[in-house]
VEXKE-905637 format. One line per field, with one value per residue (C-alpha): x, y, z; residue number from 1. Coordinates in pm, 1 decimal. Layout:
u	X / ... .
v	Y / ... .
w	Z / ... .
n	NUM / ... .
//
This chain:
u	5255.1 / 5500.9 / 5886.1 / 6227.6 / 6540.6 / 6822.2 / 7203.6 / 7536.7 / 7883.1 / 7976.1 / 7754.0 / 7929.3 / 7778.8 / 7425.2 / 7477.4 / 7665.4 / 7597.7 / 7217.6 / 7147.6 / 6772.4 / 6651.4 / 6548.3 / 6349.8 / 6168.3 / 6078.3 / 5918.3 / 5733.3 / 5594.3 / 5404.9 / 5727.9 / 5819.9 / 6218.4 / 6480.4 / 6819.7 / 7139.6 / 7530.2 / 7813.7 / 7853.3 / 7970.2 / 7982.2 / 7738.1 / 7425.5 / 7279.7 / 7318.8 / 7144.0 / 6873.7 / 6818.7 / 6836.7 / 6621.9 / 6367.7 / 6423.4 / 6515.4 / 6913.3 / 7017.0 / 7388.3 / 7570.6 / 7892.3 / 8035.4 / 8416.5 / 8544.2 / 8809.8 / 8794.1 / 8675.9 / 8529.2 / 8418.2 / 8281.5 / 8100.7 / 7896.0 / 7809.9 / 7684.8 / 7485.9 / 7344.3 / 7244.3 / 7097.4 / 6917.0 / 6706.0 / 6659.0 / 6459.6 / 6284.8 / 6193.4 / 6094.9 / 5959.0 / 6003.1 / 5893.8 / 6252.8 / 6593.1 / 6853.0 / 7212.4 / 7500.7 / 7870.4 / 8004.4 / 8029.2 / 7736.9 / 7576.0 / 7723.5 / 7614.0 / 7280.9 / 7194.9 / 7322.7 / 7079.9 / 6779.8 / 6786.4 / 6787.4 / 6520.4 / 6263.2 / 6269.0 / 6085.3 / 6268.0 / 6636.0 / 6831.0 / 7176.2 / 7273.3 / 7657.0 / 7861.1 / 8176.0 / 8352.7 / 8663.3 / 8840.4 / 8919.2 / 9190.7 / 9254.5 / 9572.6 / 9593.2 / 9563.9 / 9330.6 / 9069.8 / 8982.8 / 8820.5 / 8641.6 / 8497.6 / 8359.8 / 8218.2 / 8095.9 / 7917.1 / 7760.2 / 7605.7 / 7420.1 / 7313.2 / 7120.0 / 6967.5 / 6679.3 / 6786.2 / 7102.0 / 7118.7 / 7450.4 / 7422.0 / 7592.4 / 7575.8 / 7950.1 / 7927.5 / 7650.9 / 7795.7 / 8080.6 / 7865.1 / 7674.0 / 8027.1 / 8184.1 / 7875.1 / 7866.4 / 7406.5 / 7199.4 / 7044.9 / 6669.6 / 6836.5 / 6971.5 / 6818.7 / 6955.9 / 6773.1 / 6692.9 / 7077.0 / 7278.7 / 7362.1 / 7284.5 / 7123.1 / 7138.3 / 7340.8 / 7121.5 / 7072.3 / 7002.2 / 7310.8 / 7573.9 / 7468.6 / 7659.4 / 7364.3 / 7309.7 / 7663.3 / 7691.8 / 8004.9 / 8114.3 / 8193.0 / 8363.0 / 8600.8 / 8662.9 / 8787.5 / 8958.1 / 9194.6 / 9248.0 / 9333.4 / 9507.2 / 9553.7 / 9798.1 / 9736.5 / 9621.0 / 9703.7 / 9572.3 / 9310.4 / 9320.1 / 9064.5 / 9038.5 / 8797.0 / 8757.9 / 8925.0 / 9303.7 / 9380.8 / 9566.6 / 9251.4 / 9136.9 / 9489.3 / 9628.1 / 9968.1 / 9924.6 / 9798.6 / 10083.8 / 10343.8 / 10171.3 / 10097.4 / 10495.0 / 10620.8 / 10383.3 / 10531.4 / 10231.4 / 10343.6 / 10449.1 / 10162.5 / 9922.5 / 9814.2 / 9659.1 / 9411.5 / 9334.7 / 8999.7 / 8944.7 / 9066.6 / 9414.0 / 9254.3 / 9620.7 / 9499.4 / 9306.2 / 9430.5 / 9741.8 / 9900.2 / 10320.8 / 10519.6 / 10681.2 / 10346.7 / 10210.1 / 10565.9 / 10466.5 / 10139.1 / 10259.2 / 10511.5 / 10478.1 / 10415.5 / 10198.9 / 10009.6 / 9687.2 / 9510.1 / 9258.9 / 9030.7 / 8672.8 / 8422.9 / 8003.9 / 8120.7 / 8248.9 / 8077.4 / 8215.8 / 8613.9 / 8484.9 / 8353.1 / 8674.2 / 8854.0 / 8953.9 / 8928.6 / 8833.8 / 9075.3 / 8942.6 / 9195.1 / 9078.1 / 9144.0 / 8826.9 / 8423.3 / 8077.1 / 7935.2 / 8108.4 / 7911.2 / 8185.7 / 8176.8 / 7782.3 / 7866.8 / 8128.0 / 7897.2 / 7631.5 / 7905.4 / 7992.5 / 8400.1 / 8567.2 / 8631.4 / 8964.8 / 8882.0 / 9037.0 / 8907.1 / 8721.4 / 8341.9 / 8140.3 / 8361.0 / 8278.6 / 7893.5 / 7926.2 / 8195.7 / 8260.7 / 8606.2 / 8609.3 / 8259.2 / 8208.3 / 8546.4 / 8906.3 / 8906.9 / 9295.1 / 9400.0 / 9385.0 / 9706.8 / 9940.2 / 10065.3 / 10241.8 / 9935.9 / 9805.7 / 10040.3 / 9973.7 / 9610.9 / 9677.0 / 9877.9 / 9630.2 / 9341.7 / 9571.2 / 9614.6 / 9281.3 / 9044.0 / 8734.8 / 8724.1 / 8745.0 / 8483.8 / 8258.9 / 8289.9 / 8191.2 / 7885.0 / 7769.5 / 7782.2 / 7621.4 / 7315.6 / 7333.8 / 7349.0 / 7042.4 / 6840.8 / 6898.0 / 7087.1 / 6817.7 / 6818.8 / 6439.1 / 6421.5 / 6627.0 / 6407.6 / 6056.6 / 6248.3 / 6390.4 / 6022.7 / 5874.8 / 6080.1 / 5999.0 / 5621.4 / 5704.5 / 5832.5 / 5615.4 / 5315.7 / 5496.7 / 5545.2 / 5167.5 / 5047.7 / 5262.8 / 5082.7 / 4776.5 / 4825.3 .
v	10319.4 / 10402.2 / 10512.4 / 10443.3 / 10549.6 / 10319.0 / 10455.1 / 10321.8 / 10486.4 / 10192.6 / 9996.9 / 9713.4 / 9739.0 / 9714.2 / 9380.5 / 9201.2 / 9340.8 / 9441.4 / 9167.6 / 9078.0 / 9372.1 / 9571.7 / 9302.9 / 9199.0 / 9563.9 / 9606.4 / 9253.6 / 9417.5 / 9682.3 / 9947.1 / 10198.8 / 10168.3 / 10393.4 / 10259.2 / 10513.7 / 10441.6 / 10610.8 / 10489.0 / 10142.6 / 9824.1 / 9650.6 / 9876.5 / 9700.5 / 9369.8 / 9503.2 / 9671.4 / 9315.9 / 9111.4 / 9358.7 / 9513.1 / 9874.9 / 10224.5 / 10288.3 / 10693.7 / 10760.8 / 11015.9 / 11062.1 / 10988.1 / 10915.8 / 10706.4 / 10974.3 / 11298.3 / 11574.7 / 11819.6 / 12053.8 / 11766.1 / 11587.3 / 11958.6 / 11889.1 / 11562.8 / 11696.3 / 11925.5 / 11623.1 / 11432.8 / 11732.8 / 11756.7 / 11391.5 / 11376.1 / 11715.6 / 11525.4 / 11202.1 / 11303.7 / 10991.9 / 10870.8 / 10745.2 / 10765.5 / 10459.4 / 10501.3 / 10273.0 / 10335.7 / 10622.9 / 10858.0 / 10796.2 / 10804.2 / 11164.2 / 11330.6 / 11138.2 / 11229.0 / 11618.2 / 11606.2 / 11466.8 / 11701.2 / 11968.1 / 11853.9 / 11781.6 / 11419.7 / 11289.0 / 10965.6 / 10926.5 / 10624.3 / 10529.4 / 10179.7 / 10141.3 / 9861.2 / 9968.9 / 10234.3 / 10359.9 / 10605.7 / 10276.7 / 10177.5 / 10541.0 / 10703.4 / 11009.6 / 11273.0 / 11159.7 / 10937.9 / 11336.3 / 11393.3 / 11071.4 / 11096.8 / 11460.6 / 11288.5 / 11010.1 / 11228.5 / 11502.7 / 11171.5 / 11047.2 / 11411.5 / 11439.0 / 11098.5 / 10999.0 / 10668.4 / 10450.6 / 10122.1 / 9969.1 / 9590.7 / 9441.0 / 9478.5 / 9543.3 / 9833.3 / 9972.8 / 9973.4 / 10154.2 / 10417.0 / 10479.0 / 10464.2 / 10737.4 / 10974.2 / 10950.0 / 10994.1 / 10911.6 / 10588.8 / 10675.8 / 10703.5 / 10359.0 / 10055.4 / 9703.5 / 9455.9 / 9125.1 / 8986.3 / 9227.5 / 9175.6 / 9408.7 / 9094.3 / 8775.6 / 8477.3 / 8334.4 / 7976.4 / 7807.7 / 7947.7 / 7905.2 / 7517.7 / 7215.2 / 7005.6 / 7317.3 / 7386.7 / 7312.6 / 7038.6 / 7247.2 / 7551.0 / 7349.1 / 7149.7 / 7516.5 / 7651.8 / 7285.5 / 7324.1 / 7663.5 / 7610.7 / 7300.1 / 7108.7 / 6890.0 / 6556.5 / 6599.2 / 6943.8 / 7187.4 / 7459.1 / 7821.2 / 8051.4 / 8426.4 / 8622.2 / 8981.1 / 9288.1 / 9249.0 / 9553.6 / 9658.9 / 9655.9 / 9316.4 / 9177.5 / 9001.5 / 9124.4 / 8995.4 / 8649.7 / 8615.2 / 8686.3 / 8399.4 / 8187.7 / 8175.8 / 8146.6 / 7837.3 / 7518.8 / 7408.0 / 7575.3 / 7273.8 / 7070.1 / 7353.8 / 7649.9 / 7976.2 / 8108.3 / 8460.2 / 8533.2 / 8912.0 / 9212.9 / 9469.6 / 9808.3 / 9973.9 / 10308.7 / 10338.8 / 10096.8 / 9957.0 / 9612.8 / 9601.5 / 9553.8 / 9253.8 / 9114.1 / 9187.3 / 9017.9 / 8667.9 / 8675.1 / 8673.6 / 8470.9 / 8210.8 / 7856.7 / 7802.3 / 8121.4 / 8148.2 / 8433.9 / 8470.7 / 8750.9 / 8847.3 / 8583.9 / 8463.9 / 8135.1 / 8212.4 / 7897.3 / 7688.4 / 7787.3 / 7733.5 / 7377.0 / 7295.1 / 7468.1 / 7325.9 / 7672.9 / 8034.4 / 8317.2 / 8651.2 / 8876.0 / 9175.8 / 9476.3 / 9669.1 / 9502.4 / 9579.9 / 9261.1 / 9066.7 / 8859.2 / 8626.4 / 8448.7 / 8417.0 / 8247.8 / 8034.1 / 7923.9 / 7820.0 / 7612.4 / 7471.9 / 7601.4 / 7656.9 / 7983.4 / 8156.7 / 8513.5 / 8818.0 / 8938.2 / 9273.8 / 9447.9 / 9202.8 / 8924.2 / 8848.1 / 8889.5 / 8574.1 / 8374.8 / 8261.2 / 8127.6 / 7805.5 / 7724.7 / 7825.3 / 7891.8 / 8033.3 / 8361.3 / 8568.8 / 8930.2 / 9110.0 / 9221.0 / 8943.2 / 8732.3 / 8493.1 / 8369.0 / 8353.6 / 8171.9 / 7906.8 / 7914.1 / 7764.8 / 7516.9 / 7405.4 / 7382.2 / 7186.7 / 6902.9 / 6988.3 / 6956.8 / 6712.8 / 6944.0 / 7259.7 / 7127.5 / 7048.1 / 7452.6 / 7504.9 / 7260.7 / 7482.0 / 7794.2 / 7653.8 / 7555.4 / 7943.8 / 8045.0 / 7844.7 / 8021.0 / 8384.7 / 8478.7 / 8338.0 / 8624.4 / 8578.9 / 8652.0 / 8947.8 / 9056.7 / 9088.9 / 9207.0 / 9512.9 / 9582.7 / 9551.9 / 9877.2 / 10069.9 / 9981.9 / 10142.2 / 10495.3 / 10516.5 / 10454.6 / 10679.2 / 10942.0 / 10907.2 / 10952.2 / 11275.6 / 11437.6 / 11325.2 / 11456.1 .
w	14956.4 / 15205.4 / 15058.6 / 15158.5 / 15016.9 / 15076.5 / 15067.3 / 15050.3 / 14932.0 / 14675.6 / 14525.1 / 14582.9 / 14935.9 / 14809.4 / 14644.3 / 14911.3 / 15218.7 / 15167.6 / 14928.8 / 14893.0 / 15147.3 / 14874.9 / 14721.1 / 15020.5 / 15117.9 / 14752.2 / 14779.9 / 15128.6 / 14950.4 / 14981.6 / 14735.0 / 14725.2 / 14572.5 / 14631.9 / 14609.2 / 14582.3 / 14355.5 / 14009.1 / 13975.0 / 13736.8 / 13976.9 / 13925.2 / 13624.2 / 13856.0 / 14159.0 / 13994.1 / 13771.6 / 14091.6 / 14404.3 / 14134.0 / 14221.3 / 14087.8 / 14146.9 / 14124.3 / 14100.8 / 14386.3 / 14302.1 / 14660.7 / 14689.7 / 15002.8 / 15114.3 / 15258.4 / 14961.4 / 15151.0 / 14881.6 / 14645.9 / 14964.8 / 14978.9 / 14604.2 / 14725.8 / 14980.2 / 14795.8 / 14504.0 / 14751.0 / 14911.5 / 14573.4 / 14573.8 / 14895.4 / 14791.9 / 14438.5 / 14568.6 / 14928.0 / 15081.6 / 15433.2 / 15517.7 / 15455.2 / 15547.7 / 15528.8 / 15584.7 / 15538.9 / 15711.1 / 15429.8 / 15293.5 / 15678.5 / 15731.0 / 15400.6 / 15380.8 / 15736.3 / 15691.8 / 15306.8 / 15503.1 / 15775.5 / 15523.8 / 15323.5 / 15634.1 / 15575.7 / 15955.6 / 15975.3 / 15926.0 / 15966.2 / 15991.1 / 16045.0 / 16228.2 / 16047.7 / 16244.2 / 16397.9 / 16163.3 / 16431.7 / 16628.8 / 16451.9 / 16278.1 / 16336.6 / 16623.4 / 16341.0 / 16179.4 / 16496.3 / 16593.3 / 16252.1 / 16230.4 / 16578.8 / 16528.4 / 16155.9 / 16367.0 / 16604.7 / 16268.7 / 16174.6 / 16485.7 / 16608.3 / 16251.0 / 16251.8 / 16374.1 / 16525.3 / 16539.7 / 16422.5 / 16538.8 / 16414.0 / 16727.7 / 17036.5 / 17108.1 / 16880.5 / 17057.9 / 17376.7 / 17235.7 / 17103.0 / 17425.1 / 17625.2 / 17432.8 / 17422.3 / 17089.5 / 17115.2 / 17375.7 / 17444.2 / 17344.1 / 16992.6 / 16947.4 / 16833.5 / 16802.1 / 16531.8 / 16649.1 / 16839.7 / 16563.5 / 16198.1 / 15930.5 / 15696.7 / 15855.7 / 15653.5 / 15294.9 / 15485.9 / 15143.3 / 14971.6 / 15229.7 / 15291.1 / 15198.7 / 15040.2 / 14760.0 / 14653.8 / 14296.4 / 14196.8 / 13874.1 / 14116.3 / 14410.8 / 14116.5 / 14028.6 / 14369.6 / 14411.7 / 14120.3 / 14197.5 / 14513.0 / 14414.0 / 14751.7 / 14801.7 / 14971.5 / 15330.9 / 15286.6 / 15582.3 / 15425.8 / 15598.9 / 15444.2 / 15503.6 / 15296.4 / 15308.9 / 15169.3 / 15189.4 / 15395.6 / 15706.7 / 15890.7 / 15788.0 / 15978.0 / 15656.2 / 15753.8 / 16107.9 / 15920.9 / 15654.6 / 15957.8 / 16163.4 / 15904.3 / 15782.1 / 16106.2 / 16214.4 / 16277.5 / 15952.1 / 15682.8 / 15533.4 / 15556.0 / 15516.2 / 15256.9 / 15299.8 / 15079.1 / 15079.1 / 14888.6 / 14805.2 / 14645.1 / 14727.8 / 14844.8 / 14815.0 / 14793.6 / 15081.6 / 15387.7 / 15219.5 / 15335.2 / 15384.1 / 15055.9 / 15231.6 / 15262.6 / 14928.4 / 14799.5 / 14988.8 / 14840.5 / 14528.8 / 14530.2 / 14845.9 / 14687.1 / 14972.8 / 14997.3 / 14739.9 / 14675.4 / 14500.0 / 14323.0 / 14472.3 / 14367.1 / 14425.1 / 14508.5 / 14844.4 / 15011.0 / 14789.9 / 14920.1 / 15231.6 / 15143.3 / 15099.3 / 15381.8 / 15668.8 / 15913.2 / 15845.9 / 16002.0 / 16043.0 / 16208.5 / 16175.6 / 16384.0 / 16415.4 / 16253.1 / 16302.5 / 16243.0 / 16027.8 / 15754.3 / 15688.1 / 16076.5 / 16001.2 / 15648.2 / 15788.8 / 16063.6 / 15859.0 / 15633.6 / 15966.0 / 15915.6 / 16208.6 / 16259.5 / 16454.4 / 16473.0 / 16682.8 / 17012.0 / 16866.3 / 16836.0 / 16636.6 / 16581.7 / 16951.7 / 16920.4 / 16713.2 / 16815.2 / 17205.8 / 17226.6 / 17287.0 / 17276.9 / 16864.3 / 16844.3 / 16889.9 / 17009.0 / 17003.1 / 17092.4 / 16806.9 / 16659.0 / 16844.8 / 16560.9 / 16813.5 / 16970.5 / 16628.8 / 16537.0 / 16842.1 / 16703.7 / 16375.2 / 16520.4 / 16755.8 / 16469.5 / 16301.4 / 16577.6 / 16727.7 / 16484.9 / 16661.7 / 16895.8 / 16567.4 / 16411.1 / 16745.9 / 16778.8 / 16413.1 / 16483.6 / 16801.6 / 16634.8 / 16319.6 / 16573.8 / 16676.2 / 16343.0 / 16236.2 / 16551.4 / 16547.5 / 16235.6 / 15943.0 / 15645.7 / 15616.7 / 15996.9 / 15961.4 / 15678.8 / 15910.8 / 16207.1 / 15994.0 / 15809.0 / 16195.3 / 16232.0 / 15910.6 / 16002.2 / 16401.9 / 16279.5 / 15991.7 / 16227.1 / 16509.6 / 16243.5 / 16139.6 / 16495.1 / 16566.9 / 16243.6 / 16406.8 / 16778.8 .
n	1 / 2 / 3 / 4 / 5 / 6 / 7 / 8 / 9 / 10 / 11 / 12 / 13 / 14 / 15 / 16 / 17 / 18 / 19 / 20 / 21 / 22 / 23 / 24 / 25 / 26 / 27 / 28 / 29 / 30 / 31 / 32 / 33 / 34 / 35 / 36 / 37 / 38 / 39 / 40 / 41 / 42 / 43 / 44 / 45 / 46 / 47 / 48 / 49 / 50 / 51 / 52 / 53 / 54 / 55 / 56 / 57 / 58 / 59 / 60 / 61 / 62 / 63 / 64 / 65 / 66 / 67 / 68 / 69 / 70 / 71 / 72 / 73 / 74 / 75 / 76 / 77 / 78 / 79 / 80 / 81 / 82 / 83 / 84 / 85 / 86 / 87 / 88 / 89 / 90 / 91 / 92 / 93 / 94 / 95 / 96 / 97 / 98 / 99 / 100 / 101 / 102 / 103 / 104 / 105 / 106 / 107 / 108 / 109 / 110 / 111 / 112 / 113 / 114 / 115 / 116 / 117 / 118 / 119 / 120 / 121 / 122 / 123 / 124 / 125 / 126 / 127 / 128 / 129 / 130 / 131 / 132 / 133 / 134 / 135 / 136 / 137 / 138 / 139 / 140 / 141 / 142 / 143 / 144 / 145 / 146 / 147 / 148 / 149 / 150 / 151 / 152 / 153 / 154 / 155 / 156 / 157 / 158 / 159 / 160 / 161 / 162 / 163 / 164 / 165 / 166 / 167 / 168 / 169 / 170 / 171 / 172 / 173 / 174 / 175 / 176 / 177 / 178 / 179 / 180 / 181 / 182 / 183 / 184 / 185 / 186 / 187 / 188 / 189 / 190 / 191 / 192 / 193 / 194 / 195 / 196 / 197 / 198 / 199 / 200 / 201 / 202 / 203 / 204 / 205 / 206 / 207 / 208 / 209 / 210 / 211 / 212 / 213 / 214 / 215 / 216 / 217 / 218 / 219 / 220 / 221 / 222 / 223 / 224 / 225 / 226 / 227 / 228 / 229 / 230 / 231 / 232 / 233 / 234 / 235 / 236 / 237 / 238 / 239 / 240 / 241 / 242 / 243 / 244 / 245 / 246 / 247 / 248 / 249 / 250 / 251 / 252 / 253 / 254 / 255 / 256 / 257 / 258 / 259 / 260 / 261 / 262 / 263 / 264 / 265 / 266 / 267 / 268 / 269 / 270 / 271 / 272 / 273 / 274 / 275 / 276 / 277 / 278 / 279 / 280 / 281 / 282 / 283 / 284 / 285 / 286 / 287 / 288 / 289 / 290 / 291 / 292 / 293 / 294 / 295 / 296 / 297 / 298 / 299 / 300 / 301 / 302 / 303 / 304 / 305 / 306 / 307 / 308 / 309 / 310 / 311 / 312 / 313 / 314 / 315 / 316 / 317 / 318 / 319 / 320 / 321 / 322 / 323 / 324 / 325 / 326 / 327 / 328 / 329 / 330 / 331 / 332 / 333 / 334 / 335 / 336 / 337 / 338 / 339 / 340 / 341 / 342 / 343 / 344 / 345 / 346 / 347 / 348 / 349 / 350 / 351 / 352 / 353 / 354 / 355 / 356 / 357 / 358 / 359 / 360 / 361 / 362 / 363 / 364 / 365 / 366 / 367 / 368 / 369 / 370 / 371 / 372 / 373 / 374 / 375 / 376 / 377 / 378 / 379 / 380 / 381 / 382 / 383 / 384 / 385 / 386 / 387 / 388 / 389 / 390 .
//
C-alpha cells in the first residue's frame, strides 16, 4: 500500500480547499497521513476524509528559529512513517515540508502552487519571499502550479525549470463539489437563513464577495466602488468571511463602513456558501493576486455572474465578456462602472454566468479532478519503482 503525506499550514486549508482528496486517495487503496498546525477543525477533517491528522506547530509569519523546530518535527515524521510521497500546499508549509523531505530521503516531493505571495508583497519584504519561493521549488521534486497563469509566471521568472512543472487537468487544486454547489440540492431552511440575514429589501440588487477580508482579497477597492456607485441605493453588499487583521489588514475607514453601512452586510465564515449565492444577484472577486480561485468555480456552477479582476487565476476561469466581467485590478473607478453595468445589464450577466457554468460542468468536475490527481501519484510512484529497478 503505497503512502502519502499530505501538508498544509492551517488546517483550515485541509477542510476547504482539499476537501474529499483525502478520502478518495484512501478509498483508492492509499495509505494517507494528513499534516497542518493545531486547529479546532482537526476532529472535523479526520471524522469527514477517514485519515490520521499529526499536529506541526507551523505559524503563518516569518519565525525563523521555530520554522527550524518544524523542520526538524517533520524530519522525524517522514523518517517514522517512510512514506512514498510528500504533498505540500501553502507556502510555508511548501518551504519547510520540501527542506524536511529532502533531508529525510523521501524520492518524491510535491508542492502544489496556489499563488504567488511576493506579487503583491511590499519591496522589503518581495526579496525574501522570492528567495523562499525559489528554497521550495529547488527541493521539490515537481511543481504543481494549479493554473496555468501561475505557471507561466513561474517559468518566466526562473523560478525552476520546465521539466519540473506539472499542470493537472486545465488548473484547479480540487475542482468545484457539482452536487453541493447546485440549485436543485440547496436545502430551504439554510437559504431562509441567509435571506433574513441578509434581509433584502424589495428588488434590492445582491453583490456577494466571499473570501478572507484582507487587503489582498480587494475589499477596500470593493467598499470604495461599491459607495461611490450610482446603486447604492437600490443595492446591498454582502461580504461573507472572516477579518485577518493581523496578517494583511484592511483600512480602518473600511472596517468602519462595514460595520456600520446600513447597506453593507457582512457576515461570519459559514458551510452554506451556495446558499448566499442562491440568492445573490453577482459575485465580485477583486482580488489583487490568486492561484486559482475556488470561489469563481463555485459561483459558476451556481450560475452567479461573476465580476472579477484581471489577475493569475481569476483569468484561467473567467473570459471577460464571454463568462464574465473582467477589470484591472486595483482601479476602483472602473469597478465602480462594473457594478453599474451588472445592474442594468443583467440578460446579458446572467447569459455569461450560463457559459461559464457549461465550462464549469466540462473541465472543472471534483470527481474528475480526483482521478486526474491519483493518475499522477500512480506516474511517480511507478517512475520511482522503475529507477530502483534500473
Amino acid at each position: 500500500m503505497p503512502k502519502i503525506i499530505r501538508i498544509t499550514t492551517v488546517p483550515l486549508s485541509l477542510k476547504l480547499l482539499l476537501k474529499g482528496q483525502m478520502k478518495y486517495l484512501k478509498s483508492a487503496g492509499w495509505d494517507v497521513i494528513m499534516v497542518s498546525a493545531d486547529g479546532k477543525e482537526i476532529n472535523e477533517i479526520v471524522r469527514k476524509e477517514g485519515c490520521e491528522h499529526e499536529i506541526i506547530p507551523f505559524t503563518r509569519k516569518i519565525t525563523p528559529f521555530w520554522d527550524i523546530y518544524c523542520i526538524w518535527l517533520l524530519w522525524r515524521l517522514f523518517l517514522r512513517e517512510k512514506p512514498d510521497i510528500i504533498h505540500t500546499h501553502t507556502p510555508k508549509a511548501g518551504l519547510l515540508g520540501m527542506i524536511a523531505g529532502k533531508l529525510a530521503g523521501v524520492k518524491v516531493r510535491i508542492h502544489t502552487v496556489a499563488g504567488l505571495p511576493h506579487m503583491t508583497a511590499e519591496p522589503n519584504k518581495k526579496s525574501l519571499l522570492i528567495k523562499t519561493e525559489k528554497w521550495t521549488y529547488k527541493f521539490a521534486t515537481e511543481i504543481w502550479p494549479n493554473s496555468p497563469s501561475i505557471r507561466e509566471v513561474i517559468l518566466k521568472e526562473g523560478f525552476t525549470t520546465s521539466d519540473k512543472v506539472q499542470l493537472i487537468g486545465m488548473g484547479s487544486s480540487n475542482g468545484v463539489d457539482l452536487t453541493a454547489f447546485n440549485r436543485s440540492s440547496l436545502k430551504e431552511n439554510h437559504l431562509v437563513a441567509a435571506t433574513m440575514r441578509v434581509m433584502p429589501g424589495e428588488n434590492e440588487f445582491i453583490i456577494l464577495a466571499v473570501g478572507r477580508l484582507v487587503k489582498d482579497k480587494g475589499i477596500d477597492d470593493l467598499v470604495k466602488a461599491f459607495l461611490s456607485s450610482k446603486i447604492i441605493n437600490k443595492s446591498k453588499l454582502v461580504l461573507l468571511g472572516n477579518f485577518e487583521q493581523d496578517l494583511d489588514p484592511i483600512e480602518e475607514s473600511t472596517i468602519r463602513h462595514i460595520q456600520d453601512h446600513p447597506k453593507i452586510v457582512h457576515i461570519e465564515w459559514t458551510d452554506h456558501v451556495s446558499h448566499y449565492m442562491a440568492i445573490s444577484d453577482v459575485l465580485v472577486h477583486a482580488s489583487h493576486r490568486e492561484g486559482f480561485p475556488n470561489v469563481l468555480l463555485e459561483a459558476g456552477a451556481m450560475q452567479l455572474p461573476i465580476i472579477c479582476s484581471n489577475i493569475t487565476g481569476n483569468k484561467d476561469i473567467v473570459t471577460s465578456r464571454r463568462t464574465g466581467l473582467i477589470f484591472p485590478p486595483k482601479k476602483v473607478e472602473v469597478l465602480q462602472e462594473a457594478l453599474e453595468f451588472a445592474f442594468v445589464k443583467r440578460e446579458y450577466m446572467q447569459q455569461l454566468a450560463e457559459n461559464l457554468f457549461l465550462e464549469v460542468q466540462e473541465n472543472y468536475n471534483r470527481q474528475h479532478i480526483h482521478s486526474q490527481l491519483l493518475k499522477q501519484y500512480e506516474r511517480l510512484i511507478q517512475n520511482d519503482q522503475d529507477l530502483v529497478k534500473n
